[in-house]
PyMOL commands that place a pseudoatom at each C-alpha (Angstrom):
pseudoatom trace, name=CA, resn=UNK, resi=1, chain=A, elem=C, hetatm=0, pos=[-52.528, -9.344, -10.677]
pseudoatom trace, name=CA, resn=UNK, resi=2, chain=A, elem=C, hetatm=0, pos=[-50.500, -11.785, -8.929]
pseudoatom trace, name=CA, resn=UNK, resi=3, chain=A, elem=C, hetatm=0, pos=[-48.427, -12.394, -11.992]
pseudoatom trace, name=CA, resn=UNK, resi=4, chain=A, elem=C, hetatm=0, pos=[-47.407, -8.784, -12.029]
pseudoatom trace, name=CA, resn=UNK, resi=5, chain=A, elem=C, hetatm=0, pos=[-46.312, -9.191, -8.441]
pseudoatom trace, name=CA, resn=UNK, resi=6, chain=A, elem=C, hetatm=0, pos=[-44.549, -12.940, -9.195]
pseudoatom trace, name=CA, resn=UNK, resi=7, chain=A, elem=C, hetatm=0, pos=[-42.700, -10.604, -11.998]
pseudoatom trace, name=CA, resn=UNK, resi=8, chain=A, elem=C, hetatm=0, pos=[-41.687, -7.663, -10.198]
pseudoatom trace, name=CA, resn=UNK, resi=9, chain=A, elem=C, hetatm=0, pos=[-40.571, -10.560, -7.542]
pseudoatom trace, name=CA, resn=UNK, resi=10, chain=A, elem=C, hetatm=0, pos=[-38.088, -12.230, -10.042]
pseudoatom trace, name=CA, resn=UNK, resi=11, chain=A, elem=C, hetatm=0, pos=[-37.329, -8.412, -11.293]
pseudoatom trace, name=CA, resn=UNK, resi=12, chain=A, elem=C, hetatm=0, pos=[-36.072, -8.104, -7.685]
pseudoatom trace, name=CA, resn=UNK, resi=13, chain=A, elem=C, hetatm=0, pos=[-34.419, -11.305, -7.353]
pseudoatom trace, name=CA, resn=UNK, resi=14, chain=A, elem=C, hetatm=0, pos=[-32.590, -11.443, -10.523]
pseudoatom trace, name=CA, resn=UNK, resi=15, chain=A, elem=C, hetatm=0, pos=[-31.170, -7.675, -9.884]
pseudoatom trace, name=CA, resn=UNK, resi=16, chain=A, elem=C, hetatm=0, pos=[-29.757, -9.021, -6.561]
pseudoatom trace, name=CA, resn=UNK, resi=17, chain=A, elem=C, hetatm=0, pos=[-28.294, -11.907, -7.754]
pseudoatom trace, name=CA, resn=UNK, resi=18, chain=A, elem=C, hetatm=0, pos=[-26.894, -10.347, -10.635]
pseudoatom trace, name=CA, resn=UNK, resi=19, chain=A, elem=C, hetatm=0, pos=[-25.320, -7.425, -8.075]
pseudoatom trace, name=CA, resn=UNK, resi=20, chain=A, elem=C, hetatm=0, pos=[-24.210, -10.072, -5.757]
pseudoatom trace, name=CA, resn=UNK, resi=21, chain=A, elem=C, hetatm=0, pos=[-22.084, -11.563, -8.623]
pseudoatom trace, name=CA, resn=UNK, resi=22, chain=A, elem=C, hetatm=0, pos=[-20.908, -8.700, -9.720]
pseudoatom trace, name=CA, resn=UNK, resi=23, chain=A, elem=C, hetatm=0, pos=[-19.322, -7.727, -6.315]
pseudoatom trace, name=CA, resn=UNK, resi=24, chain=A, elem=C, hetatm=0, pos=[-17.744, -11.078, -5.721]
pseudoatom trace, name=CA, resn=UNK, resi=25, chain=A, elem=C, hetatm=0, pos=[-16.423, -10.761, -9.254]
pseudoatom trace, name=CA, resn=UNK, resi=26, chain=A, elem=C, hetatm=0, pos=[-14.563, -7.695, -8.691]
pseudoatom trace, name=CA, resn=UNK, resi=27, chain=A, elem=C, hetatm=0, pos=[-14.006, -8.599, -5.287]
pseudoatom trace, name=CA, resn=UNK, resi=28, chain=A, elem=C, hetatm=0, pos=[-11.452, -11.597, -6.360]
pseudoatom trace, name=CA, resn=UNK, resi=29, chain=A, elem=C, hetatm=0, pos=[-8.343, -9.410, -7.507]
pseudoatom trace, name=CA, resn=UNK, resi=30, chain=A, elem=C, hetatm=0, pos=[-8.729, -7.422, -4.254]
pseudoatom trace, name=CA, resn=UNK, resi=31, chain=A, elem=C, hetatm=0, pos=[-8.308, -10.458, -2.481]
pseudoatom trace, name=CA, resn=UNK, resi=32, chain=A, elem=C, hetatm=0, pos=[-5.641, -12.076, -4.129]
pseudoatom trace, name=CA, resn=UNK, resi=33, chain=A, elem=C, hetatm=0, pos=[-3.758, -9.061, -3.989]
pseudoatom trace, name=CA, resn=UNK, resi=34, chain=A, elem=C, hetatm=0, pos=[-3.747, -8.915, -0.091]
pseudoatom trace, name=CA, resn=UNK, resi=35, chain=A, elem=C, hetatm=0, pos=[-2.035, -11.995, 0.440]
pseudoatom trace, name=CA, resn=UNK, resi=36, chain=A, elem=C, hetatm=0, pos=[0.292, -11.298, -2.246]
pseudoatom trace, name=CA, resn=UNK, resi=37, chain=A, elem=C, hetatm=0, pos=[3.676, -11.004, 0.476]
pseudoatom trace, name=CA, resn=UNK, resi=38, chain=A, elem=C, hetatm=0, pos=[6.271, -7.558, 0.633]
pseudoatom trace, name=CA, resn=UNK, resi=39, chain=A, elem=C, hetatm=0, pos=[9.569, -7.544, -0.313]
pseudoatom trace, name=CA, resn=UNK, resi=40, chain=A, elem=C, hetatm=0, pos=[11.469, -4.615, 0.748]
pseudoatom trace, name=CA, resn=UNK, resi=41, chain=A, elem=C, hetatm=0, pos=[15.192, -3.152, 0.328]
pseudoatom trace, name=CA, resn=UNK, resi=42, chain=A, elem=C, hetatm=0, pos=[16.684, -1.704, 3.239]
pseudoatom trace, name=CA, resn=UNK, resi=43, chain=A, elem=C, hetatm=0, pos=[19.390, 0.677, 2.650]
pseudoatom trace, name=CA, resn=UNK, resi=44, chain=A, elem=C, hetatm=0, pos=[21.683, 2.134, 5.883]
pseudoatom trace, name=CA, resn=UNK, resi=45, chain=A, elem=C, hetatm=0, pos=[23.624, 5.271, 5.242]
pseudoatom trace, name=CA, resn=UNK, resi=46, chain=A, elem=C, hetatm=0, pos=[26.342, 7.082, 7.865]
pseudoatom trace, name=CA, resn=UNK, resi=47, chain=A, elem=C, hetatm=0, pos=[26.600, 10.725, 7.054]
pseudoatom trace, name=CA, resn=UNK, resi=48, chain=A, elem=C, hetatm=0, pos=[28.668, 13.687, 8.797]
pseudoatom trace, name=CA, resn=UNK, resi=49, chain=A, elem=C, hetatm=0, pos=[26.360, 14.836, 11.444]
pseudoatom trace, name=CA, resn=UNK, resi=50, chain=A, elem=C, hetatm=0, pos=[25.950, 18.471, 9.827]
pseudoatom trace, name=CA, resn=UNK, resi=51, chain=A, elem=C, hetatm=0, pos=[22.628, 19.426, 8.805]
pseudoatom trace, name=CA, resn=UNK, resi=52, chain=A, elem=C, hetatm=0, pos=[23.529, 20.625, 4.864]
pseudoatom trace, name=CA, resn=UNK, resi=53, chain=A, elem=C, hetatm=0, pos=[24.738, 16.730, 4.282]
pseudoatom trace, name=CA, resn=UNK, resi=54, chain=A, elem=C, hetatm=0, pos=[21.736, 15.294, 6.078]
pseudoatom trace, name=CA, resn=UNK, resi=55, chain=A, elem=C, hetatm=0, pos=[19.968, 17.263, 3.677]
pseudoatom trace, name=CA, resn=UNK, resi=56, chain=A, elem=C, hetatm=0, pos=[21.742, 16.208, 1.008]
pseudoatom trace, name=CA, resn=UNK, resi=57, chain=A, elem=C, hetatm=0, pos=[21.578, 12.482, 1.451]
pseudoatom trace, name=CA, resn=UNK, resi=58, chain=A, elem=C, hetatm=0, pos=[18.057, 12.740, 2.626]
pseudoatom trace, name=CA, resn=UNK, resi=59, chain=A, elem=C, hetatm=0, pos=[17.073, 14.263, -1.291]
pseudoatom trace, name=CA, resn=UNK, resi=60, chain=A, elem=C, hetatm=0, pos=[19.188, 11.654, -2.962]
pseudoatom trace, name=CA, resn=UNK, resi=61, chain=A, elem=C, hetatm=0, pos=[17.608, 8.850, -1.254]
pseudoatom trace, name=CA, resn=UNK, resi=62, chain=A, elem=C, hetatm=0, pos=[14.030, 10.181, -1.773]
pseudoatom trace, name=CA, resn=UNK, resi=63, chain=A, elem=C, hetatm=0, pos=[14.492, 11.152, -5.242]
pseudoatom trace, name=CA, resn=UNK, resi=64, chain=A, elem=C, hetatm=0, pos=[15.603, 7.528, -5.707]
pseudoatom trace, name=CA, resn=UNK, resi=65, chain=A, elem=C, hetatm=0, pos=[12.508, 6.230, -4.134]
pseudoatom trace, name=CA, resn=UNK, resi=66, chain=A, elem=C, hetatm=0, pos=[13.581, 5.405, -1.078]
pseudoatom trace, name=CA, resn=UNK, resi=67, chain=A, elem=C, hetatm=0, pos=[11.622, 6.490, 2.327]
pseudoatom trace, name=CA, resn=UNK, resi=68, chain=A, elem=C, hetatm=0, pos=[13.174, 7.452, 5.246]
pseudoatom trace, name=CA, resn=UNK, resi=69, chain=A, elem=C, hetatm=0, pos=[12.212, 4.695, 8.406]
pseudoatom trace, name=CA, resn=UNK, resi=70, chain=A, elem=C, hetatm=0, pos=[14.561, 5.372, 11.056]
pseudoatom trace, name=CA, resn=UNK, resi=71, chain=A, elem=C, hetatm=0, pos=[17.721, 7.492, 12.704]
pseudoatom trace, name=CA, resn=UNK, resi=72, chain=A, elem=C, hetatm=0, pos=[20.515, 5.788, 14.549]
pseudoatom trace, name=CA, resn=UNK, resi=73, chain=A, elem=C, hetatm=0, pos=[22.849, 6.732, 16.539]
pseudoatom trace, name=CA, resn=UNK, resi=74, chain=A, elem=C, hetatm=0, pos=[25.570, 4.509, 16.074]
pseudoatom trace, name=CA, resn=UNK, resi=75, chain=A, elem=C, hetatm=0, pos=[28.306, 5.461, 17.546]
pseudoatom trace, name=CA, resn=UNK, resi=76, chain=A, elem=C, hetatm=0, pos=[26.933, 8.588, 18.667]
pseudoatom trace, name=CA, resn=UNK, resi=77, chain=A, elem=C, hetatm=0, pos=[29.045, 10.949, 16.418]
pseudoatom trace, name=CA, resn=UNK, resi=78, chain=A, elem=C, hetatm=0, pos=[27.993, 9.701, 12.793]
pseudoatom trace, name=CA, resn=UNK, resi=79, chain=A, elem=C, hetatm=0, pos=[23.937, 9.488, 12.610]
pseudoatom trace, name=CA, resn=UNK, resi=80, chain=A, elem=C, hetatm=0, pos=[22.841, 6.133, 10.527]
pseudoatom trace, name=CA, resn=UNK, resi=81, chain=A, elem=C, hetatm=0, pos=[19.726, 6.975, 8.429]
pseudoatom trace, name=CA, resn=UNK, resi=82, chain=A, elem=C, hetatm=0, pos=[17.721, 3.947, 7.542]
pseudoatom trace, name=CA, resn=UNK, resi=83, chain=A, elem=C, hetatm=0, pos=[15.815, 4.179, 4.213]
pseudoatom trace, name=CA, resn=UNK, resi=84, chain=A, elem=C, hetatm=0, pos=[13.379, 1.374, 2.604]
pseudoatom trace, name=CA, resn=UNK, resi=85, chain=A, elem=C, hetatm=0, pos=[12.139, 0.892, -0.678]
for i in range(1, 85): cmd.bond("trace and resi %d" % i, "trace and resi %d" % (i + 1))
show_as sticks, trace
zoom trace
């Protein structure tokens, strides 16, 4: 009887291990590719300050990939829009 029990014990054991393994296995890539650094392009575009051209350059830009971060000013007549890709 007890060597049913010592059995199902290593059953149990070698399960966990073999889980435990298995997660730190798969677990590498994930952490490698956290530390792997960013690179980003930054792209700054003045347009007419007319809604149809915002529009315009705002679909070209985003068709191309590039995302939208940030509205400037500038000189306060010709808005800057700041994409990143």
């Amino acid at each position: 009887m007890q060597d049913v029990h010592r059995s199902g014990a290593w059953l149990i054991l070698g399960v966990g291990l073999g889980a435990v393994g298995l997660l730190l296995l798969m677990g590498q890539p994930f952490a490698a590719k956290a530390q792997e650094s960013k690179h980003y392009q930054y792209r700054i575009v003045e347009v007419l300050p007319d809604t149809q051209n915002m529009q315009t350059k705002l679909n070209e830009f985003g068709s191309n990939g590039w995302e939208l971060v940030a509205v400037s000013m500038g000189n306060m007549t010709e808005p800057r829009l700041i994409f990143k890709k």
